[in-house]
N, C-alpha and C positions, 0 to 999 in steps of 0.2 A: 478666657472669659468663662463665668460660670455656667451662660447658657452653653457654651459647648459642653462644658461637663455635665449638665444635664440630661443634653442633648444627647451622649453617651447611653444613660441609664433608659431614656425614653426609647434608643435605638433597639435596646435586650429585649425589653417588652413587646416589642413588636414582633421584633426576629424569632420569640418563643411561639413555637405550637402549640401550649396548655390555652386550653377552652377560658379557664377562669384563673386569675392571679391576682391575690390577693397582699397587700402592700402594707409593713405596722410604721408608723413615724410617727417622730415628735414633732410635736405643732415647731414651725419655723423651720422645719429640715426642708422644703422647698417641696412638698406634694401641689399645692397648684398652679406652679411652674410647671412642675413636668405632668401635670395635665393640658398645658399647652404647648410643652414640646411633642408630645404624643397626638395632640390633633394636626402640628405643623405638618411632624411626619408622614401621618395617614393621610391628611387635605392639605397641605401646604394652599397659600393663596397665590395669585396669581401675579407677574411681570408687574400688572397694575395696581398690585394691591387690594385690589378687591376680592372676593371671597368665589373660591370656583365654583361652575354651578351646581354641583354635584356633592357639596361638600357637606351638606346633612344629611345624604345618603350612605356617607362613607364612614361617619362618626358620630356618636351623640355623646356630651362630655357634661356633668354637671360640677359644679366649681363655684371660686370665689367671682370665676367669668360670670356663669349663669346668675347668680345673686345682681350683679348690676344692670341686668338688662328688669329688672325691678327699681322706682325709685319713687322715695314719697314725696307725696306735694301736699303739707300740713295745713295749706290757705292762713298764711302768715297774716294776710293782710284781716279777714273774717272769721277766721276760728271757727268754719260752718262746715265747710266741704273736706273733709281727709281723704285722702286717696292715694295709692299708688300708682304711676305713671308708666303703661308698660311698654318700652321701648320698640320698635317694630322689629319682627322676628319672625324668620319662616317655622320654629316649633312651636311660638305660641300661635301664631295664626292658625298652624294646621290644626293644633289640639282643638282651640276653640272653633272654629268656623266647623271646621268636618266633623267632628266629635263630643261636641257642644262642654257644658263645665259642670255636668252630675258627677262625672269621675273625680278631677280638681276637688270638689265641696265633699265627698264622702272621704276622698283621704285625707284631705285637713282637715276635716272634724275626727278620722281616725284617731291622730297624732296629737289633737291638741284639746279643741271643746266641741262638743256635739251643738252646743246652742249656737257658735260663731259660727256666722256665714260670712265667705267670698262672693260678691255679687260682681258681675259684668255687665256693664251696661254697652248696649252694641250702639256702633257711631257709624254710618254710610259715608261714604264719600266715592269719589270720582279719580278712575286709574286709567291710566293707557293698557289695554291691552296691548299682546304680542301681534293683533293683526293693524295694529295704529288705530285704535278706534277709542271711543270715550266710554266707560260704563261702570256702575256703580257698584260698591261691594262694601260686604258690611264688615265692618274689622270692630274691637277691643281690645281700647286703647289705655283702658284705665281699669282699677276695680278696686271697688268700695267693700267695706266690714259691716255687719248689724250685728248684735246680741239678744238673744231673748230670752235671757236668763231673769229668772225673778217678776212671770209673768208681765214684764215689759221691753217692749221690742226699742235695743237703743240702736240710730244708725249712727254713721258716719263716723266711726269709734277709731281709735287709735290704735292699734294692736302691738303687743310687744316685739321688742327686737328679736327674740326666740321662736312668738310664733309668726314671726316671717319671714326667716329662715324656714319654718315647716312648711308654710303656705308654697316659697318658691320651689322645695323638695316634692310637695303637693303636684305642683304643674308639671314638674321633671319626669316623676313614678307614673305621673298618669300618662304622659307621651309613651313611654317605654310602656308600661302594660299593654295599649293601645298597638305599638309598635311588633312586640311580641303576640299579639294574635292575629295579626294582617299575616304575619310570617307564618304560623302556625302550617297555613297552605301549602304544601312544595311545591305546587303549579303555580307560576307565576302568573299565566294569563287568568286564573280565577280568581287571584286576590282581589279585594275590595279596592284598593287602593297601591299605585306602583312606585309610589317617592322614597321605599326605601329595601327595593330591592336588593339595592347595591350596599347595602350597610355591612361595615367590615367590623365596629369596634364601640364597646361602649363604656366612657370611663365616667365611673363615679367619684368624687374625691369627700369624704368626710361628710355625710348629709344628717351627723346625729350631734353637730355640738351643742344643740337647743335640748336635745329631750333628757327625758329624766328616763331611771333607769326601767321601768315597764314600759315606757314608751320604748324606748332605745331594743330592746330586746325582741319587741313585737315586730318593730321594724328590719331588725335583725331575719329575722325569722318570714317578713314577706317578699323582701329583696331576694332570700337565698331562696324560697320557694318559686319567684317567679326565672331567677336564674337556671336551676332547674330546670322547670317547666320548656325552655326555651334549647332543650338540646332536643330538639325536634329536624326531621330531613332539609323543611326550609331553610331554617336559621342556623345549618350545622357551622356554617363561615365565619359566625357573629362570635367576637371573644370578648370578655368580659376584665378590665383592669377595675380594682376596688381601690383606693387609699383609705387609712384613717390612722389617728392618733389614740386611739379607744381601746383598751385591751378586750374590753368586755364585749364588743361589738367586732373586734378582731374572733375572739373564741366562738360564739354563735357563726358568726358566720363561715370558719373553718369546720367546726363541727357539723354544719345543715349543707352547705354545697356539697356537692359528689367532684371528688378529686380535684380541692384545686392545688394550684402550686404558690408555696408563701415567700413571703419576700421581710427582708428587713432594710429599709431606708436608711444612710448616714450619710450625714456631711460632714466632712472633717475641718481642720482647722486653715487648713488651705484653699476652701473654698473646694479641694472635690471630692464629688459624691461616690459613696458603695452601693451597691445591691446586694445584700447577701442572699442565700435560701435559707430560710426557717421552716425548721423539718417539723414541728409542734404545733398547737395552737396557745395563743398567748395565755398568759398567767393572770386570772380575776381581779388578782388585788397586786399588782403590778405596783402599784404608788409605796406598797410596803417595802420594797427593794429600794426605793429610794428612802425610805426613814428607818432601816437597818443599817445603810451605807453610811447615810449621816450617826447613827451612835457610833458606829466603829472612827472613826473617820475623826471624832471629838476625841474618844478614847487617847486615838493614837498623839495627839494634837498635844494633849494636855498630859501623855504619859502617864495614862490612868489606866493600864488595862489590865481585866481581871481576867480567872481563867473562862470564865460564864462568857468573855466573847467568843469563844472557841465555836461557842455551841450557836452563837447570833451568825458566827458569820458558815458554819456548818448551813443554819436556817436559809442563810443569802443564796450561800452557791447550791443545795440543791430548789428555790425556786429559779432560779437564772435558769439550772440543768432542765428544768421543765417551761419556761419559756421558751428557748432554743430549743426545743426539742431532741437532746441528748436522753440516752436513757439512766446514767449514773452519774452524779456531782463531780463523779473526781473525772469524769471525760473533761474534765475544765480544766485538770493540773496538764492539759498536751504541751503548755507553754511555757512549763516551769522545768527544768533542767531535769534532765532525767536523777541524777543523785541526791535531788531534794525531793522532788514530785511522790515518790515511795513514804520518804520516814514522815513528807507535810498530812498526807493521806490518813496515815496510822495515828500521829499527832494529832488533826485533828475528830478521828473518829475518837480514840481514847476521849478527849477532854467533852466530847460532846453524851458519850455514854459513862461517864466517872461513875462507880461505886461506892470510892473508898469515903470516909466522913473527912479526913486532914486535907482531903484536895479542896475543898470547899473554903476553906480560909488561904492554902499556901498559894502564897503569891507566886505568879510565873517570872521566868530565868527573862533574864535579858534578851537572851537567847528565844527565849518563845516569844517574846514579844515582838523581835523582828520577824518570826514566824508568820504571826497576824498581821502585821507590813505588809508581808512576802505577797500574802495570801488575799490582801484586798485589793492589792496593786495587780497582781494578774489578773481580774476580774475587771478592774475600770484602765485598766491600760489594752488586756489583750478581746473584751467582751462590752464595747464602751457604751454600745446601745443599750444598754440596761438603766444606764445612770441619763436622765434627763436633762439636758446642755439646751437651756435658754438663748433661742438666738434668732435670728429675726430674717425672715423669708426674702 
C-alpha cells in the first residue's frame, strides 16, 4: 500500500537528528500525505480513535489538513452574510482566546492587502468543565472580511481563493511566532503558558502557492528568520520539516536557514517513494529544464538535430549539475559507461565551445546524434526529478 511507502519516507525524517530539513517536490508526489504520516508517527491517535491529549504538544503541522479546518458559508440563501466557518480546534482557540487576532490581521495584511481585514466576532456559550460543572466561555466560531479601500468601508466581502489560503497561513505563522517566544524561556516553570512544552516537531507543507513572487520571497525570508531565532536552549528539541514544490522558495530558504539538511521527493511509477539528499540549493528558473528538455526531446522525435543542441543540452546538464548540488556537469556522466562517459564529455564540450566557421552548417554523424539520445536519457532516466511527472496525490 502506498501509505506504507510513505510511511517509510515519514519514518527517516523523524529518525534524522538535523534541527531543520527541508523537502523540493512536484505538486502530486504526495508532500501532504506525508505530512500526515509524519504527525501519525510523532502523535498517532488513540485505540479510540480520538486524538491523544497531548497531541498539539507534540506537533504542529500546516497542510492541505489545516486549510479544511476553514470553511465558507456564502449565505446562498441571502447573499448578505459571507463568512468562513471555523471548525473547532484547540490551535485556533488557543491563538484566539489567549492571544487575541492583532497578530492573524498584521500578517494577512503582510501577505496580501493592508486595507483587508479578518474580523472575529466572539460567540459565548456553555461547556462542561473538567470538575463537571457548567460555565461559559467565549470561543470564534466564524470570521468575516471588510475592505476599506477607496475611502469606503465594504463588509461582508468575498475574499479570493489565494487570499485564503494566506489568511489560513496567517493563523498558522501567528500560532507558531506565538509558540516560539513562550519557548524562548528555558525555565519551564516561568513560561507564560505550559500547552507546548512537549513539542517535538513542526511541519510546514507548501504555505506559498497563493503568493506572487515578493510576496513569496518575504515570506521566505520570515519563516527562515523565525526558524532561526528559535534555536534557543528552550526549543533546542523542536525540529523543523519544510515541504514545497517552489524552486524559488526552496533557494531562499536553504540560503537564510543556518545548516539545514535538503532532501528531494520522488515517486516512482510503482507507487514507491525516494528520499534523496540534495547537497544545493535549488535552481531559480527551474521551469527552463523543463523547456530545454522538451526542444531536445522534439529534435530527437522528428530526427531534426543540429549540432547547436550540443550546447542546449551542455546548458541542461550543467543547470541540473547545479540543482543537485554537484560541482561539475559531467559528475552526471557516473551513469554512463565508463568508455563512453570520457569521449561524451569532450564531445560535448568541443560542440558547445566550436570555433571553427564549417561546424555551424555541418550536420552531425549519425553517430553524434545518438550521442544526444545517449545524453538526455541519462539525465531523465538516471536524474528523473528534474523533469516534472504530472500525477495526482
Amino acid at each position: 500500500m502506498q501509505e506504507d511507502k510513505i510511511k517509510a519516507v515519514a519514518e527517516k525524517l523523524v529518525e534524522s537528528d538535523k534541527k531543520v530539513q527541508l523537502i523540493y517536490a512536484f505538486n502530486g508526489t504526495g508532500k501532504t500525505r506525508l505530512s500526515r504520516a509524519v504527525k501519525d508517527l510523532v502523535a498517532p491517535k488513540a485505540e479510540n480513535g480520538e486524538e491523544e491529549e497531548l497531541t498539539r504538544r507534540k506537533i504542529l503541522y500546516y497542510s492541505a489538513f489545516t486549510e479544511d479546518l476553514f470553511v465558507w458559508d456564502n449565505d446562498r440563501d441571502n447573499d448578505e452574510v459571507r463568512k468562513i466557518d471555523i471548525q473547532p480546534n484547540d490551535f485556533t482557540d488557543w491563538i484566539l482566546n489567549f492571544q487575541g487576532d492583532e497578530g492573524i490581521v498584521k500578517n494577512f495584511r503582510r501577505y496580501t492587502d493592508e486595507k483587508l481585514t479578518p474580523e472575529f466576532p466572539p460567540k459565548v456559550v456553555q461547556i462542561t468543565n473538567e470538575q463537571g460543572r457548567r460555565e461559559n466561555r467565549t470561543t470564534y466560531p466564524e470570521v468575516k472580511f471588510s475592505h476599506g479601500g477607496g475611502g469606503e468601508l465594504k463588509t461582508n466581502i468575498k475574499i479570493s481563493k489565494g487570499e485564503e489560503s494566506n489568511f489560513v497561513w496567517s493563523v498558522f505563522l501567528t500560532l507558531l511566532q506565538e509558540v516560539v517566544g513562550i519557548l524562548e524561556e528555558p525555565d519551564q516553570t516561568k513560561r507564560e503558558d505550559d500547552q507546548f512544552d512537549g513539542l517535538q516537531y513542526v511541519f510546514i507543507d507548501d504555505p506559498v502557492s497563493s503568493l506572487d513572487e515578493n510576496h513569496l520571497i518575504e515570506l521566505a525570508f520570515d519563516l527562515a528568520g523565525l526558524i532561526n531565532s528559535s534555536r534557543f536552549e528552550g526549543g533546542a528539541g523542536v525540529k523543523f520539516i519544510l515541504t514545497t514544490h517552489n524552486p524559488l522558495f526552496y533557494n531562499v530558504l536553504h540560503k537564510e536557514i543556518t545548516n539545514p539538511a535538503g532532501h528531494l521527493l520522488e515517486r516512482k511509477e510503482d507507487g514507491s517513494f525516494v528520499l534523496e539528499e540534495k547537497r544545493g540549493a535549488a535552481n531559480k528558473s527551474f521551469s527552463y529544464h523543463l523547456y530545454l528538455r522538451q526542444i531536445l526531446e522534439k529534435a530527437i522525435s522528428e530526427d531534426n538535430i543540429q549540432k547547436f543542441h550540443f550546447n542546449l543540452l551542455r546548458n541542461l546538464y550543467e543547470k541540473t549539475a547545479n540543482f543537485l548540488g554537484y560541482e561539475h556537469w559531467t559528475k552526471l556522466l557516473k551513469s554512463v559507461p565508463d568508455d563512453r562517459a570520457d569521449y561524451l564529455k569532450k564531445l560535448t564540450n568541443h560542440y558547445s565551445h566550436r570555433e571553427l566557421s564549417f561546424e555551424e552548417v555541418a550536420e552531425p554523424t549519425d553517430q553524434q546524434k545518438q550521442d544526444i539520445d545517449i545524453l538526455l536519457k541519462n539525465l531523465i532516466n538516471n536524474y528523473g526529478y528534474f523533469s516534472q511527472e504530472e500525477q495526482n496525490a
